[in-house]
Backbone as CSV, one residue per row, in Angstrom:
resi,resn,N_x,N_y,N_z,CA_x,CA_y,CA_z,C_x,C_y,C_z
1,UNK,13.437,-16.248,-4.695,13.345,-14.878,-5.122,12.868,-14.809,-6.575
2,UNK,11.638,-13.866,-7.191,11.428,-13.904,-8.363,11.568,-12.627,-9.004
3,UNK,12.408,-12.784,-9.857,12.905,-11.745,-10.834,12.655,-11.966,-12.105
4,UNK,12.960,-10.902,-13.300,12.510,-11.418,-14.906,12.550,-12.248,-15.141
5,UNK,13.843,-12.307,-14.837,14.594,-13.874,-15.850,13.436,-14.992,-15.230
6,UNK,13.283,-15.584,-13.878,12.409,-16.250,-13.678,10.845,-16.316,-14.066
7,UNK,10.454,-14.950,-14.088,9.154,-14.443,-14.521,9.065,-14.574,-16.259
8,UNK,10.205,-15.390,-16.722,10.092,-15.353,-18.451,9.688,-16.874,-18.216
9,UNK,10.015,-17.405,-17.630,9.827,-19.483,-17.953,8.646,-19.371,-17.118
10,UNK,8.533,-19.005,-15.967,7.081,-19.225,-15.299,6.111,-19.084,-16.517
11,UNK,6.319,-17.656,-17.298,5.001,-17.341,-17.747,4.784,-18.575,-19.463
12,UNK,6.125,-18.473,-19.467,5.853,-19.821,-20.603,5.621,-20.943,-20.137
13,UNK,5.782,-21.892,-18.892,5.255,-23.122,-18.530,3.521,-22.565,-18.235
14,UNK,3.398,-21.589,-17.932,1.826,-21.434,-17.851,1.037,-21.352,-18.902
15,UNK,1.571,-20.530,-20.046,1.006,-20.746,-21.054,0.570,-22.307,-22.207
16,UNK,1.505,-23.279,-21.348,1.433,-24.173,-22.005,0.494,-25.339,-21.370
17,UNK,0.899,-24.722,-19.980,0.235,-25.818,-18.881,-1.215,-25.380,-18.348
18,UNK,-1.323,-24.313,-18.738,-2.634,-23.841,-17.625,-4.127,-23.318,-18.501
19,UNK,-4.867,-23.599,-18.188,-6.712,-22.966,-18.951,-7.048,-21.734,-18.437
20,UNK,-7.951,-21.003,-19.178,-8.654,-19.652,-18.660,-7.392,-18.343,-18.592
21,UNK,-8.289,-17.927,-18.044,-7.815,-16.076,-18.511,-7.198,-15.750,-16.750
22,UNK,-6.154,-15.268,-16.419,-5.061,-15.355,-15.378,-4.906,-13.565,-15.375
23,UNK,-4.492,-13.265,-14.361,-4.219,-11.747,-14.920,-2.867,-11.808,-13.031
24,UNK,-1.601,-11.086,-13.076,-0.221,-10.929,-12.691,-0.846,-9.410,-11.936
25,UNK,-0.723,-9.329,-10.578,-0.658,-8.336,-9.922,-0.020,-8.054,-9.072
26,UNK,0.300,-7.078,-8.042,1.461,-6.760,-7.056,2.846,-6.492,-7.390
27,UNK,3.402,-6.692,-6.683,4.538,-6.646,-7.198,5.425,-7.869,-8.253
28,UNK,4.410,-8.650,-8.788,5.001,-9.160,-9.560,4.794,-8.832,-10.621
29,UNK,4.072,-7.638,-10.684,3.664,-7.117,-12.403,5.399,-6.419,-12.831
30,UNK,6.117,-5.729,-11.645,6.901,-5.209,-11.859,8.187,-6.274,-12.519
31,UNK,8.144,-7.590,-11.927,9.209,-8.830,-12.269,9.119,-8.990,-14.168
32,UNK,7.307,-8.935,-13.937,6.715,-9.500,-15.581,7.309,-8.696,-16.897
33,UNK,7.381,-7.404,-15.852,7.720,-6.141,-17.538,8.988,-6.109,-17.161
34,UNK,10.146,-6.808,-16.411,11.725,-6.595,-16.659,12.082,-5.708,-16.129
35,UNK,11.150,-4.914,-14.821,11.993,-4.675,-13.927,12.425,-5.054,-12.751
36,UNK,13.492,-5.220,-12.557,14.309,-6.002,-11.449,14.654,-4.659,-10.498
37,UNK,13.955,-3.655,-9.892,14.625,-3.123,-9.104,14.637,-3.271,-7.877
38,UNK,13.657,-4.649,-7.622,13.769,-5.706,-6.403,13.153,-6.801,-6.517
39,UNK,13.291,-7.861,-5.536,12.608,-9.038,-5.971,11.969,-9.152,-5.025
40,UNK,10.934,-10.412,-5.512,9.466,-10.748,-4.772,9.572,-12.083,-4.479
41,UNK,8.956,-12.171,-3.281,9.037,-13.785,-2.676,8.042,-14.485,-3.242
42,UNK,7.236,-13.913,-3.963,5.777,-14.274,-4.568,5.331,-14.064,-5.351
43,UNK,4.537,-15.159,-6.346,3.810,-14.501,-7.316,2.247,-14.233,-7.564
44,UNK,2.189,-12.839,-7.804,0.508,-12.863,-7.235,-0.151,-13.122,-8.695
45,UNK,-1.003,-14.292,-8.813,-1.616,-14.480,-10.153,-3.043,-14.983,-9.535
46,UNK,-4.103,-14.247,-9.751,-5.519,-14.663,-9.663,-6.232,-15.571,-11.160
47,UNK,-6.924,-16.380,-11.283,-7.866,-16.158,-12.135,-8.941,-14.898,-12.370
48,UNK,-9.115,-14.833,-13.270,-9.937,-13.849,-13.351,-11.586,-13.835,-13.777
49,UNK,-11.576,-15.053,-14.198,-13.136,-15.680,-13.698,-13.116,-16.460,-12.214
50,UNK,-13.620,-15.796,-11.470,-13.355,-17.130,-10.256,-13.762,-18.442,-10.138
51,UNK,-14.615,-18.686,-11.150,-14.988,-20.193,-11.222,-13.955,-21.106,-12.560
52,UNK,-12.991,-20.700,-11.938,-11.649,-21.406,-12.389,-11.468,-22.860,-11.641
53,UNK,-11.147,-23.885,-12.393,-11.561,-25.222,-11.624,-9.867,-24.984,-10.178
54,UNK,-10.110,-25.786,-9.048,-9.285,-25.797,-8.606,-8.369,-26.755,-8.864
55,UNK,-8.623,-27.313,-10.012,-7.504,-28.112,-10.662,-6.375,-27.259,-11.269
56,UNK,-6.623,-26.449,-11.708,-6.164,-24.936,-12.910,-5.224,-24.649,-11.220
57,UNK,-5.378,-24.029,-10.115,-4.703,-23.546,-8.840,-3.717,-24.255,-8.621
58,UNK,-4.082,-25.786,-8.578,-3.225,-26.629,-8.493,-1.857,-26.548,-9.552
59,UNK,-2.042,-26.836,-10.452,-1.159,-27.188,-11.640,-0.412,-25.669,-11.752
60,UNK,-0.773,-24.486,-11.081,-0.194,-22.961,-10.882,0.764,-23.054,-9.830
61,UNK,0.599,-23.738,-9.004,1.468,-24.219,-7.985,2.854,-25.384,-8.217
62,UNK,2.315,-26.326,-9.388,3.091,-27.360,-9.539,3.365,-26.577,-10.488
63,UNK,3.623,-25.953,-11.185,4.430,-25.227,-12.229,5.668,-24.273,-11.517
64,UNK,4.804,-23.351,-10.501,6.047,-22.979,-9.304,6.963,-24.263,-8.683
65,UNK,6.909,-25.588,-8.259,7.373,-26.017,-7.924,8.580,-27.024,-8.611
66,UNK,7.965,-27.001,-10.251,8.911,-27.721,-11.070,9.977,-26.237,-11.847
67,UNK,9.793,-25.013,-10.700,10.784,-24.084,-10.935,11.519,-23.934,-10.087
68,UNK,11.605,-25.008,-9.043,12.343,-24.343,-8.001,11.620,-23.441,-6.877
69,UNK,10.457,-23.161,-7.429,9.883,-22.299,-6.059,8.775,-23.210,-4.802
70,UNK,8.655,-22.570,-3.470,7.787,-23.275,-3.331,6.419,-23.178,-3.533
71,UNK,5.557,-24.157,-2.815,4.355,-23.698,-4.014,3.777,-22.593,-3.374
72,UNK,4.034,-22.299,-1.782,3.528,-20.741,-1.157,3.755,-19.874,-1.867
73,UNK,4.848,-20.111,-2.748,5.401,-18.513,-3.586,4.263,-18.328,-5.155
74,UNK,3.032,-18.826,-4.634,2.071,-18.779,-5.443,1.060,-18.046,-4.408
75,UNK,0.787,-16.748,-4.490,-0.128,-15.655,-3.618,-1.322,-15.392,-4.635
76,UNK,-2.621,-16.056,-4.654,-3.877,-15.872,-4.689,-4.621,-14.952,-3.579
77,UNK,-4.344,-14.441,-2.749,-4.930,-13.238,-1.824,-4.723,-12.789,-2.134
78,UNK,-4.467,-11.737,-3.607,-4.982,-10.297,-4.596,-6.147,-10.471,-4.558
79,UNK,-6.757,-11.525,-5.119,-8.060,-11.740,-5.771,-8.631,-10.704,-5.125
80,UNK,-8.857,-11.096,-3.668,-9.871,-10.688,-2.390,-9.583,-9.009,-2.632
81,UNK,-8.327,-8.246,-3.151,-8.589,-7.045,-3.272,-8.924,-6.669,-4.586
82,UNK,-8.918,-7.847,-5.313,-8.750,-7.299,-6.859,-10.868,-6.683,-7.359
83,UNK,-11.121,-7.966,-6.591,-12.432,-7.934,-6.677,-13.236,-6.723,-6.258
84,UNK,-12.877,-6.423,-5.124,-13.348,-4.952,-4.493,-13.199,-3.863,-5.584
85,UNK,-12.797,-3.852,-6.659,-12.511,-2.780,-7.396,-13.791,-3.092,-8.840
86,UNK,-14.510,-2.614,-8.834,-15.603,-2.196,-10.034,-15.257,-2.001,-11.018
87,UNK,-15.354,-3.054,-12.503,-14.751,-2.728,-13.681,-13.124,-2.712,-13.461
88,UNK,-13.056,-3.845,-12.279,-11.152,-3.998,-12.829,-11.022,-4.495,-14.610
89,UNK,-11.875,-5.164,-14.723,-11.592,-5.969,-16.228,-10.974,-4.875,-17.211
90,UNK,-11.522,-3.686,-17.181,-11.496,-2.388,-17.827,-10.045,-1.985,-18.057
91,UNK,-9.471,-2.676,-16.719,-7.824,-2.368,-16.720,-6.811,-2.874,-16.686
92,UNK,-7.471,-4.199,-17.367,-6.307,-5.215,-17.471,-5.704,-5.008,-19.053
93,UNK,-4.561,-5.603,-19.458,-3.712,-5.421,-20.368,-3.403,-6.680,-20.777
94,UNK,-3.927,-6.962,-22.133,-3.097,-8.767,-22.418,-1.484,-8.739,-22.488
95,UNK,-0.895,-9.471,-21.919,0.713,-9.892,-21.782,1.203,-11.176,-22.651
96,UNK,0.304,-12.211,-22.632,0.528,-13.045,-23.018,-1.047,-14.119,-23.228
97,UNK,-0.834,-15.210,-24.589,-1.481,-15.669,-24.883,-1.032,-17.269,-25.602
98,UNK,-1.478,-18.073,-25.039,-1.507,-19.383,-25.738,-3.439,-19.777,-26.374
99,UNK,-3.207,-20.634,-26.842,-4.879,-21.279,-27.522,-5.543,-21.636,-25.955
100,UNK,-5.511,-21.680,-25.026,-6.400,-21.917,-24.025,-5.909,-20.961,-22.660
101,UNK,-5.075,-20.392,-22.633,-4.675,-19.552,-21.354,-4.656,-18.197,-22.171
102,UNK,-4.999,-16.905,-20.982,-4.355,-15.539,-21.427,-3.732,-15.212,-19.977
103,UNK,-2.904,-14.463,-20.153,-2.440,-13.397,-19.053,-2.293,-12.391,-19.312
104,UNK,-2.810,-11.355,-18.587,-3.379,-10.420,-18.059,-2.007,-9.602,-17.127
105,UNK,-2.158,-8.453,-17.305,-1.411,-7.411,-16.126,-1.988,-6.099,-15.705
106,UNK,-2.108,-5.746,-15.010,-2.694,-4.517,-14.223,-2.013,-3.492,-15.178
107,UNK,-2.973,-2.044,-15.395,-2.787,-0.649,-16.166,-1.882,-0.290,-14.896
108,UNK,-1.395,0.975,-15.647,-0.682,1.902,-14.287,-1.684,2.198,-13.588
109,UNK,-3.154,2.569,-14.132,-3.895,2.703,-12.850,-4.329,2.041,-12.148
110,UNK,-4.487,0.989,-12.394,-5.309,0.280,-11.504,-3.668,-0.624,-10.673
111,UNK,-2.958,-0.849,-10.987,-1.338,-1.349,-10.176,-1.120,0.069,-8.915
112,UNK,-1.442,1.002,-9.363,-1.191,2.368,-8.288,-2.472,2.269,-7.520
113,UNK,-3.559,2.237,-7.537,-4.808,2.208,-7.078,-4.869,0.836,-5.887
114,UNK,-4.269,-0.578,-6.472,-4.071,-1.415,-5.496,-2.889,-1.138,-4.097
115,UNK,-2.410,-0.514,-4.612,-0.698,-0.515,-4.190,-0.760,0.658,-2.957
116,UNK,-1.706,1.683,-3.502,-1.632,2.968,-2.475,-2.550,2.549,-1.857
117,UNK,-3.516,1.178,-2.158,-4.828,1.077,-0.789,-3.874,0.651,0.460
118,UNK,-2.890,-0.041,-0.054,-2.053,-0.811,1.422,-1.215,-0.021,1.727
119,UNK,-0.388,1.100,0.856,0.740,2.456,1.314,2.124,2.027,1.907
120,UNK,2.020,0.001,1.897,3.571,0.114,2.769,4.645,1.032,1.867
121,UNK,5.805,1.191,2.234,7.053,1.800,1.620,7.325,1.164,0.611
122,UNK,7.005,-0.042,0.320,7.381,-1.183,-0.402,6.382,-0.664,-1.981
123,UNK,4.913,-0.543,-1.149,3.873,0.094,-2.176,4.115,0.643,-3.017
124,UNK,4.506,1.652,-2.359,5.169,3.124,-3.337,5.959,3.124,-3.715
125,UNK,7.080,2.512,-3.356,8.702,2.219,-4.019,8.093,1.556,-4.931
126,UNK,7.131,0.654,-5.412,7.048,-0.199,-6.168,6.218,0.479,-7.329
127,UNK,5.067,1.533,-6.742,4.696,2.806,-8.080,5.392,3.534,-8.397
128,UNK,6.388,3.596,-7.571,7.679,4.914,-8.386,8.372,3.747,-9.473
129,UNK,8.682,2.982,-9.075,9.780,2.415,-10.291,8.288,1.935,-11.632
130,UNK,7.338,1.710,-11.051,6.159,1.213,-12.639,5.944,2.900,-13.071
131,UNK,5.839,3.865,-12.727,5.697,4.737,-13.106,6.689,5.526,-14.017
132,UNK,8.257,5.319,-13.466,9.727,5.196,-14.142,9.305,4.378,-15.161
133,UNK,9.124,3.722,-15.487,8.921,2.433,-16.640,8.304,2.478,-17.290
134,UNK,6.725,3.029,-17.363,5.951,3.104,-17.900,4.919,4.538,-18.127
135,UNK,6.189,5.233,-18.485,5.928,6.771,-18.561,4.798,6.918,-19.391
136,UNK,4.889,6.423,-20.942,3.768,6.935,-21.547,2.265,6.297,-20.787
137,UNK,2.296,5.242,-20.563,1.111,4.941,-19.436,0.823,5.854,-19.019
138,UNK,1.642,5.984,-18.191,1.530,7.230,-16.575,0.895,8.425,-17.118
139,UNK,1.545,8.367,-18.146,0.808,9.923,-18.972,-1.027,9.780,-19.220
140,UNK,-0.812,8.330,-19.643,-2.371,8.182,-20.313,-3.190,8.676,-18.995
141,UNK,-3.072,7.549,-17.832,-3.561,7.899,-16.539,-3.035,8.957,-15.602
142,UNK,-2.897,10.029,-16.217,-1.877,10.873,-15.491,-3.261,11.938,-14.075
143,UNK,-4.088,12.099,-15.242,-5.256,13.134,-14.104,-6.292,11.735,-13.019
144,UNK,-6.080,10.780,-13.205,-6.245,9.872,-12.744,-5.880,9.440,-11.398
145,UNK,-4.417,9.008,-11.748,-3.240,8.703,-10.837,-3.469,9.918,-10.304
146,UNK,-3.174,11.557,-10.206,-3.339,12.560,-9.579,-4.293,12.754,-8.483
147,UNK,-5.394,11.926,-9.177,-6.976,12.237,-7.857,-6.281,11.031,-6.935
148,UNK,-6.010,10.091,-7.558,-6.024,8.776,-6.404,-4.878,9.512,-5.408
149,UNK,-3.710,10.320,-5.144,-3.017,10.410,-5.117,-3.449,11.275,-3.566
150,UNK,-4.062,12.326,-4.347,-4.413,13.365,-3.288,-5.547,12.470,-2.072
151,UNK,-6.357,11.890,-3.237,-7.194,10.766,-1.650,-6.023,9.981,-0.686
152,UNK,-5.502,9.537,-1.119,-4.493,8.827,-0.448,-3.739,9.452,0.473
153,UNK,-3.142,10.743,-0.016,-2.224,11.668,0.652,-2.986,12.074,2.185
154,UNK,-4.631,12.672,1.922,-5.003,13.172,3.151,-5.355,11.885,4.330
155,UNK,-5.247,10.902,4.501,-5.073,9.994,5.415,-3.829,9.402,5.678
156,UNK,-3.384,9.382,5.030,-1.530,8.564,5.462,-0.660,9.604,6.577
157,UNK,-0.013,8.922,7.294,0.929,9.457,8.170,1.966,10.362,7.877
158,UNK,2.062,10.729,8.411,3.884,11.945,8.201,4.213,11.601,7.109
159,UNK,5.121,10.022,7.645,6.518,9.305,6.992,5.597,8.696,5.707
160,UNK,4.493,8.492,5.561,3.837,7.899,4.509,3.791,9.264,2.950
161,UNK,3.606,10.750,3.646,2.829,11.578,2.935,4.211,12.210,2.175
162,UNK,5.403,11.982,2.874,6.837,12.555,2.164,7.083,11.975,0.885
163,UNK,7.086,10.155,1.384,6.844,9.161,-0.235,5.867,9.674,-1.370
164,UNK,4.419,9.547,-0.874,3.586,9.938,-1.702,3.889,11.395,-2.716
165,UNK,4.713,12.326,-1.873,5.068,13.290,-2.586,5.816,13.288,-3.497
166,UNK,6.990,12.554,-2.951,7.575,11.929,-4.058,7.312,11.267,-5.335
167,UNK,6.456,10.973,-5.125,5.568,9.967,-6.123,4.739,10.814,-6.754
168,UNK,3.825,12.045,-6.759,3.560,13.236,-7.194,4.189,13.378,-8.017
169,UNK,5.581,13.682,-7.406,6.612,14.817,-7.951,7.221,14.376,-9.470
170,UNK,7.350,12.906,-9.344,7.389,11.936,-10.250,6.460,12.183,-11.533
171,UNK,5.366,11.786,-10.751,4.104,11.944,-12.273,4.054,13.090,-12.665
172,UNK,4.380,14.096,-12.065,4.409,15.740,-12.469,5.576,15.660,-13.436
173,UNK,6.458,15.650,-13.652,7.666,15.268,-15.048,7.098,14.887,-15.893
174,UNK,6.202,13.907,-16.129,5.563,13.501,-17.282,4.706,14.585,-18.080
175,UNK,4.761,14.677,-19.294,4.075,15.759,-19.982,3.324,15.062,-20.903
């Protein structure tokens, strides 16, 4: 299970152990900024140049594994959605930095933008609590988050469109 406390030594054995520019998405962005309001079996960390040696993948894995995790609990299938998105670079946020590694974390918009393409319950539970957290964000991207919101809303199901409202109702508090 990965929570802060774990998400504090991961990100320092990486910084020490790992090359190139890394960027933390899914629900583990939520572990990275200290909130624990659930935990993740996984940590989703892409490179963000993809011609990252697969030596660098490796040693991301053996860093999970000299934590106790296994090395599956290393999820590289963001990439494949991260990429689909035009000018993600635009919305990444530095977190952390050593002399040869950076890490990277998803804006509120672009963490809500991944999160509502897939809509599980999990999705949105997981933009309501980054949105709780990161109010003045939410604010920055507030007419933003709003359009993605309403696209999203007119295709999702019943039980999908009650959450989403919720999640509205949420960013609407923010001033």
């Amino acid at each position: 299970m990965i929570n802060s406390k774990l998400m504090k030594k991961f990100i320092a054995k990486v910084l020490t152990n790992l090359e190139g520019e890394w960027v933390i998405i899914g629900g583990t962005v939520l572990s990275l900024l200290g909130i624990d309001e659930r935990v993740t079996m996984d940590i989703d960390m892409v490179a963000i140049n993809n011609k990252q040696s697969n030596s660098q993948s490796i040693k991301l894995m053996e860093i999970a594994e000299s934590l106790g995790l296994p090395v599956e609990a290393i999820n590289q299938a963001g990439e494949y959605f991260l990429s689909k998105v035009d000018g993600f670079q635009d919305h990444l946020i530095l977190f952390a930095e050593s002399k040869k590694c950076k890490i990277y974390r998803l804006d509120t918009y672009l963490f809500l933008k991944l999160k509502l393409a897939r809509s599980s319950e999990t999705d949105i539970r997981d933009c309501m609590a980054f949105l709780r957290h990161n109010q003045e964000e939410a604010r920055t991207f507030k007419k933003e988050i709003s359009k993605l919101l309403k696209q999203f809303m007119k295709s999702a199901p019943a039980e999908k469109q009650k959450l989403l409202l919720e999640l509205e109702e949420l960013l609407n508090h923010f001033k």
